[in-house]
N, C-alpha and C positions, 0 to 999 in steps of 0.2 A: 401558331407557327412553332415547331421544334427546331432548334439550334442545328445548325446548317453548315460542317466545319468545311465543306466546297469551295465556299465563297469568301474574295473572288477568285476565280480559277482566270489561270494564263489568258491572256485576249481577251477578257470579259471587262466592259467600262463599267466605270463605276454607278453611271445612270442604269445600266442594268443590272447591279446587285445590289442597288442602294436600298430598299425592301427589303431585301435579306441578311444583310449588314447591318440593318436598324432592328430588325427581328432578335437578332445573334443580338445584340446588345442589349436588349430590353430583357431578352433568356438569360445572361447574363447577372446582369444585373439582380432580378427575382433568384435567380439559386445562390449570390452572391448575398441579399437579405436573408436569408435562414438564420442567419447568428452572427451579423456582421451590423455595425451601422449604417445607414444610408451614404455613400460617395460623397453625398451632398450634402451631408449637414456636419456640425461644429466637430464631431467624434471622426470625420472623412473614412468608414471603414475599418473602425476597429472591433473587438471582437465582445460580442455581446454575450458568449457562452461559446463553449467548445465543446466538439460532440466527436467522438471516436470509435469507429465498431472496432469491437472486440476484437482482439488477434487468438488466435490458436499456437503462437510461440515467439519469444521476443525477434525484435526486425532486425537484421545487419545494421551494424553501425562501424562506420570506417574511422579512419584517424580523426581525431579533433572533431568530431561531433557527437549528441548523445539521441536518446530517444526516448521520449514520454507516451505511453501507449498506453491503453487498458486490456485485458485480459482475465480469463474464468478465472479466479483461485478462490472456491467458495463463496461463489458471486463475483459479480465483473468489480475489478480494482483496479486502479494506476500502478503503474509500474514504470522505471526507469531505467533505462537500459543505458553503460557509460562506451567509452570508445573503442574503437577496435572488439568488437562483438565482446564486449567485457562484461563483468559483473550486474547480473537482472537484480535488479529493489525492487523488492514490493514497498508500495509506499502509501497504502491503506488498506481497513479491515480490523477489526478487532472481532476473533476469533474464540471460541471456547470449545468445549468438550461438547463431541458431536455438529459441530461447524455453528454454533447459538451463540451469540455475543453474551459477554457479562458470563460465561458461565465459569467453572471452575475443572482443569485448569483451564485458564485463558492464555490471547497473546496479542500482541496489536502494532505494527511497525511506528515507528516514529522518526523523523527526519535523518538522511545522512545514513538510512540502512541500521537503525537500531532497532534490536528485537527485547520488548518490554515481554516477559511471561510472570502470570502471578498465579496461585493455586494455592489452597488449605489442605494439608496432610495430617490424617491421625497419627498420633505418633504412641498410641500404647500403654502411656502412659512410662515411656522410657525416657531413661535421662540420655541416648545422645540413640544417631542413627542417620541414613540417609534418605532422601529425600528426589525422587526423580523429577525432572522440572517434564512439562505439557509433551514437547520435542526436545531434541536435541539442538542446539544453536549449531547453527552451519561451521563458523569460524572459533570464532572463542567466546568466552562468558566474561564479563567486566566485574558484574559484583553480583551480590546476592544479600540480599534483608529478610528478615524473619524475626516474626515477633510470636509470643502467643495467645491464643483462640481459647477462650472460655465461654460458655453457655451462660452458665451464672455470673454470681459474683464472683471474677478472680483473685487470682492469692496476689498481693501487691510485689514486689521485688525479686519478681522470675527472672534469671539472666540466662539471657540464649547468645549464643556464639556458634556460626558459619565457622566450621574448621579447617574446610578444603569445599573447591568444588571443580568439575571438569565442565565441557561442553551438557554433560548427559544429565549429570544431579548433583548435589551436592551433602552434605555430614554437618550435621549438627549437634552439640551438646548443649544440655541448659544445665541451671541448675537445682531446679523443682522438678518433678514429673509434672508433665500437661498432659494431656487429651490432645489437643491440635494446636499447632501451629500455622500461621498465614504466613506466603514467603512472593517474594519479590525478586525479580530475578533481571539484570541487561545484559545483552550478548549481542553479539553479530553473527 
């Protein structure tokens, strides 16, 4: 029997939709177990897994509520959408060069709308220069770390120092020549 949203209709007793009423319920019920606990036992209905299709653009959110949805961004992620059709977080994903996790540069959001980006640049074997991070961070950049990358054995007492940085890259000086430096980058 498929769920029957007619009954009861006006004038109709209930010994004549009581069949259809008990159908509606038991349908009910079965699309209600997809990812819910049974009504009837210790958990009464709580949720066993949460399943979300995809959206194609985040959903209207009005005052004082938010919305947690998935959508494509290099495969399907969470996202959180705040109120008043505000500010979209993505809020998983670890991304890299060419959309391949772990690759170099990377990026991977982290709670609260934090964009972690990390990448190895050659640097020439210069003592200072800039350094373009994966993207560009939406809002602002908070910090940036940088150490350096040797093959071999490296030279012990290399001092690097972040001298500035924007949204877009940032300038560093050491004060050895390297081959590469590793950098670490948070923004929003």
């Amino acid at each position: 029997m498929a769920y029957d949203p007619s009954v009861p209709a006006s004038g109709q007793s209930l010994g004549e939709t009581r069949a259809t009423i008990q159908g509606n319920f038991a349908d009910i019920n079965t699309a209600f177990s997809v990812n819910h606990s049974p009504l009837t036992g210790s958990t009464d209905g709580k949720h066993l897994f949460l399943q979300m299709p995809e959206q194609t653009s985040a959903p209207t959110t009005a005052a004082d509520e938010g919305a947690v949805y998935t959508k494509d961004a290099s495969g399907t992620n969470l996202f959180f959408r705040t109120e008043s059709d505000g500010a979209e977080i993505q809020l998983t994903n670890v991304v890299g060069a060419g959309g391949s996790p772990g690759a170099n540069p990377g990026y991977t959001f982290l709670p609260g709308g934090v964009i972690m980006q990390w990448g190895r640049a050659a640097t020439g074997g210069a003592t200072s220069g800039t350094t373009a991070f994966g993207f560009s961070f939406p809002t602002s950049t908070f910090k940036v770390f940088m150490q350096s990358f040797e093959t071999g054995a490296g030279t012990p007492g290399r001092e690097f120092n972040v001298t500035a940085f924007t949204t877009a890259d940032f300038s560093w000086k050491n004060s050895q020549p390297s081959s590469h430096i590793d950098w670490m980058a948070l923004g929003k």
